[in-house]
N, C-alpha and C positions, 0 to 999 in steps of 0.2 A: 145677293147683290153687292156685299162688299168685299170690294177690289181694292188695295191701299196702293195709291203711287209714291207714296213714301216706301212701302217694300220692293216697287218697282226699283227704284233708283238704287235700293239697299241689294235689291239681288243682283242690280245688271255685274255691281261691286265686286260682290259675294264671287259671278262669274266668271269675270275677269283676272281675280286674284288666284283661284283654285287651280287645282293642272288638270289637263284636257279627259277629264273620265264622262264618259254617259251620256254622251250628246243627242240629242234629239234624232227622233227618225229609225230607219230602219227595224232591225229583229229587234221583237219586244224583249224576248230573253236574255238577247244577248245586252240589251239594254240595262236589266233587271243585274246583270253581272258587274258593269259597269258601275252601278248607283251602289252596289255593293262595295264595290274596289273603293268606290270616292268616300261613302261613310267609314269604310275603315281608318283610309287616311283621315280621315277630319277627326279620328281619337274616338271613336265609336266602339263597341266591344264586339269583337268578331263572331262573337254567339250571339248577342243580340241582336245585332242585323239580319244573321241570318233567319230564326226568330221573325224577327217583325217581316221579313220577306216573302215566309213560309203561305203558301196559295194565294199572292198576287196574284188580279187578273185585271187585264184591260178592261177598262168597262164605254163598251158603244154608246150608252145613254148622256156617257158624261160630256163627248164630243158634239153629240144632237145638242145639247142641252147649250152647251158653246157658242152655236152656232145659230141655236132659234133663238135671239134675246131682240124679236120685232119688237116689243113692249115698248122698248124707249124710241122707235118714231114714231109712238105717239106726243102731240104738242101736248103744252103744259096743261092745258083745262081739262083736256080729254083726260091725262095720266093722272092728275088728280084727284078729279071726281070720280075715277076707277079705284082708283088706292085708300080716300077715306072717303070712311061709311059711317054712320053715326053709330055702328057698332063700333066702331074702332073707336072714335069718339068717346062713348059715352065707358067702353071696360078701359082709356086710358084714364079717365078722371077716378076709377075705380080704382085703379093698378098705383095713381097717383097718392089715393088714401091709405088702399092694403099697405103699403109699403113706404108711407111720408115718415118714419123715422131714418129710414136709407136714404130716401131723397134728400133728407136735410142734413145731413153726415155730408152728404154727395158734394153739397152745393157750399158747406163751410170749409172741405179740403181741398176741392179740386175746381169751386166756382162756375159746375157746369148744372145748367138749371134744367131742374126737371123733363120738361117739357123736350128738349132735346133728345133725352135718354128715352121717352116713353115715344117720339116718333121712331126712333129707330128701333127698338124693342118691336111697334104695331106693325112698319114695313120688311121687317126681315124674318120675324116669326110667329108674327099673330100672337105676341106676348106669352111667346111658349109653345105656344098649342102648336105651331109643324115648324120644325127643326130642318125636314129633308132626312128621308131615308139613305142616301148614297152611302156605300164603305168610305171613307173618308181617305184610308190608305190607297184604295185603288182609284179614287176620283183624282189625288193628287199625281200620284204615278202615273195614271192617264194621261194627265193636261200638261205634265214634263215631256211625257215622251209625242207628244203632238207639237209640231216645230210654232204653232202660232205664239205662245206666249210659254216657253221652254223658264225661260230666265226669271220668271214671275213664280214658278210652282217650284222647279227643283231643290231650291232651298229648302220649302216647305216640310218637302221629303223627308228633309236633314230635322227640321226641327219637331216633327211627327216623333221620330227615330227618339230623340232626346226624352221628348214628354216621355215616349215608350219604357226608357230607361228608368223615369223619376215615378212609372207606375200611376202617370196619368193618361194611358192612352192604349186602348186596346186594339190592334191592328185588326181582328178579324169583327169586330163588335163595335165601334167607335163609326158612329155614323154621322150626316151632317149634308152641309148644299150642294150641290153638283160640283165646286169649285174648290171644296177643302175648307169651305168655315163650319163652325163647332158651335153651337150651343144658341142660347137665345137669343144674343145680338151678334153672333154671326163673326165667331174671328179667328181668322188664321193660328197655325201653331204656333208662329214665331210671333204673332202678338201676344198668346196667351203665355207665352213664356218671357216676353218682355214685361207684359202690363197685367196677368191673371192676377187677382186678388183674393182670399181668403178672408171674408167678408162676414160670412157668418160664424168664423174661429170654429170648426167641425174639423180640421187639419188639411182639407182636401179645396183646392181650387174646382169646383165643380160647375162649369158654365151651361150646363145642361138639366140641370134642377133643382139649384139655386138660384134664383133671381137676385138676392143679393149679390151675390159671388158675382154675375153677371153686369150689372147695374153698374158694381163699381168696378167693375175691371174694362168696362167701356168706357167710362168717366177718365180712368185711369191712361188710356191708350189716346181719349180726346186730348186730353190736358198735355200728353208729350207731342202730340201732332201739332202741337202749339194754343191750343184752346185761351182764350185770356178769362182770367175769370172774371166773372160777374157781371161782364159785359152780354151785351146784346149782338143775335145776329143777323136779323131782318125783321123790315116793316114796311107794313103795304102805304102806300103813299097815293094822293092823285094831282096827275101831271095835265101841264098846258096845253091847249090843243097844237100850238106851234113852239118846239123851240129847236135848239142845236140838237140833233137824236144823234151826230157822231158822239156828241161825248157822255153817251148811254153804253153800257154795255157790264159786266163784270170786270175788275181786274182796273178798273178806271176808277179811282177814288177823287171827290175833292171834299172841303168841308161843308160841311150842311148847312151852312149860312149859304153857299154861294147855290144850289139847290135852291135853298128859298129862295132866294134873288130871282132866279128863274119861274118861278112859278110854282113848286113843288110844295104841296101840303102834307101834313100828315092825316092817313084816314082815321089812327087810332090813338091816343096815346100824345105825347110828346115828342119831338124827335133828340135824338141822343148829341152830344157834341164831337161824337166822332165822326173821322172822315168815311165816307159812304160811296157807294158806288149805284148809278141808277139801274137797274135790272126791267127790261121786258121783255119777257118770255115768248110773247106771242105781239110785238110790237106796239107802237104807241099809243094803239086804241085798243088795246088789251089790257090786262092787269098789270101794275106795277108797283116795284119796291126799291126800296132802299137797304142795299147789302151793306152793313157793319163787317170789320178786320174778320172774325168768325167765321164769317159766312165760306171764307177762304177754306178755312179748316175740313170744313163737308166736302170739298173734294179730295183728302187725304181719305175720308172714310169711302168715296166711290165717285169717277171720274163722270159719269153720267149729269148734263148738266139737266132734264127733267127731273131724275133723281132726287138729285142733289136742293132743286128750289122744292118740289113736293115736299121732302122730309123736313125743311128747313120752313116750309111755311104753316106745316100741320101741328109742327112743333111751337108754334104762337097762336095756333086754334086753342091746342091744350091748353094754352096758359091763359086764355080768353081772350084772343082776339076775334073781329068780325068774318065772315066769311067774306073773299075776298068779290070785289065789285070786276063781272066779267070783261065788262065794257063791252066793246062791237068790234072785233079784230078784224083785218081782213082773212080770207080764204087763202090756210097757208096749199103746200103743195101733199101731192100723193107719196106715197116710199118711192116709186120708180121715176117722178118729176125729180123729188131729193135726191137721187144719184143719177139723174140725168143734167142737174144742176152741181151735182160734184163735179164729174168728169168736164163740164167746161171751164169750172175754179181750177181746177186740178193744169189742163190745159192754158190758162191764163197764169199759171205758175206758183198758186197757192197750194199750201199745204192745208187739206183738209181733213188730215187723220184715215183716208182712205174712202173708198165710196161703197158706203153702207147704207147712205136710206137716213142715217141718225143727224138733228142737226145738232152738233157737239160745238165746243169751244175753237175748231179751227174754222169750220167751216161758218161759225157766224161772224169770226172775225173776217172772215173772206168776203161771205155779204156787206157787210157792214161797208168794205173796201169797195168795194164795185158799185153799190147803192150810193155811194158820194160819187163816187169817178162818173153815172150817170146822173146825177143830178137828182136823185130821187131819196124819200125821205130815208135818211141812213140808221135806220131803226135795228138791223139785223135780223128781220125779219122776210123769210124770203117766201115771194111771191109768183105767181104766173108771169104778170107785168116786169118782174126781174130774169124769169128766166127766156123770157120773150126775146126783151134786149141783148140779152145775151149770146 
């Protein structure tokens, strides 16, 4: 599941700046020559490439695998309660003890707390237990030579190629997600080669059977995505039955004095003196929180905004918060309502990320817009009665 759009923005770069070798589409082979020519020039060792190139193969599962991600139209309660289990639960307070001398290393260097590391350890590999069998060299080869997200994996390639060189990376053996992450939280190569850590002093960055090595070399990669330490980065709140819902949404901060002005409680806890931003998932009579500066960071780890609140809210389960209060949301829409409701954003001139079904970050910004422009409550929750009017 993790996809960094901070590598996004660092490959479009990466693209832009290189000369024109290997571009998506066409002959796989010819392709395969192409990626060859360009690691050369990028100071690569002519035998080594060849080497690490030695029986690529396309792999079909990798593009299915691409292309089936329905998981995320489901709304936030439903992706939730699918995601944590009180197995998950109860082996992360486990995984919290096994290993509270790393945790507390974690949280004095890089101020990323616990409970953070151990949701994203429980949602991306069952804290070890499945990794993903895919060849990782031909899942990334793949998903380069596939024109949808070329600019996002080719790099990749490149720093496969590297690890390969430094004897961290077996091209025929090195397995991993459908997407090219490695190990138990799940990171690119050119993460593990910015942010890997040698963790437990064995000589070897090992993110596939070291948990420490892993633990902090995700702590490590949060904290450059801008992680602040110490702070906090969500908390479930409960809201007025009326007030201004435009100025709800992510990405909308004010100070938490002016939330409480409004009506805003906290259900757990105190609230922090940071500026917040109100978050509901599933609209005004559904669950809600208060996103702290952090909470931004979770989308460098995966652009997915169910994702991103699931992993972000399971991660203050761990640390004992209450399970959160469903409320009575209304009945949002179907997969094929959601992209029957893109395409008239889409038509109305918003940019909605494309019509998939998913409600992401442009297309709630898009409700959000058209639920004021009708008069109805601007929740960004989209409904029948929204796509009725429309």
């Amino acid at each position: 599941m993790r996809l960094s759009k901070l590598l996004q923005h660092s490959a479009a770069i990466t693209l832009l700046a290189a000369p024109a070798f290997a571009q998506c589409g066409g002959s796989f082979p010819g392709f395969i020559d192409g990626l060859k020519s360009e690691a050369v020039s990028r100071g690569h060792d002519p035998a080594a490439v060849e080497r690490f190139f030695r029986g690529v193969q396309q792999d079909g599962k990798v593009i299915r695998a691409d292309r089936a991600q329905g998981v995320f139209q489901k709304p936030f309660i439903e992706f939730s309660q699918r995601l944590i289990s009180s197995n998950r639960l109860n082996t992360g307070r486990q995984m919290a003890e096994r290993y509270h001398g790393v945790f507390d290393r974690i949280e004095a260097e890089y101020g990323v707390s616990r409970g953070v590391l151990l949701a994203f350890w429980a949602f991306e590999t069952d804290y070890g237990g499945y990794q993903g069998d895919f060849n990782t060299r031909n899942a990334l080869v793949t998903l380069s030579h596939d024109c949808r997200r070329p600019d996002l994996f080719r790099p990749q390639v490149f720093a496969a190629i590297e690890l390969y060189e430094q004897g961290d990376f077996d091209p025929d053996r090195t397995t991993g997600a459908w997407a090219g992450e490695i190990g138990m939280v799940q990171m690119l190569p050119q993460d593990i080669l910015d942010n890997g850590v040698d963790a437990d002093g064995d000589g070897q960055v090992s993110l596939k059977t070291s948990a420490p090595d892993a633990l902090e070399s995700g702590a490590r990669m949060l904290s450059h995505l801008g992680w602040r330490a110490n702070e906090p980065w969500l908390q479930e709140v409960s809201v007025p039955a009326e007030m201004d819902w435009s100025l709800t949404g992510p990405g909308k901060p004010r100070p938490v004095s002016e939330w409480q002005a409004m009506g805003v409680t906290p259900r757990n806890g105190a609230f922090s003196n940071l500026p917040a931003s109100l978050v509901l998932p599933q609209g005004k009579n559904g669950p809600a929180f208060l996103a702290y500066p952090n909470f931004d960071v979770y989308f460098e780890w995966n652009q997915s905004f169910v994702y991103v609140m699931t992993a972000a809210y399971f991660a203050t389960r761990l640390e004992g918060a209450p399970i959160y209060d469903t409320g009575n949301p209304s009945a949002g829409l179907t997969g094929e309502q959601m992209k029957d409701l893109q395409r008239k954003l889409e038509a109305r001139g918003y940019d909605v990320g494309g019509v998939d079904g998913i409600l992401g970050a442009g297309t709630r910004a898009a409700v959000q817009a058209e639920q004021e422009r009708l008069g109805l409550p601007a929740d960004a929750w989209p409904t029948r009665t929204l796509l009725d009017r429309l």
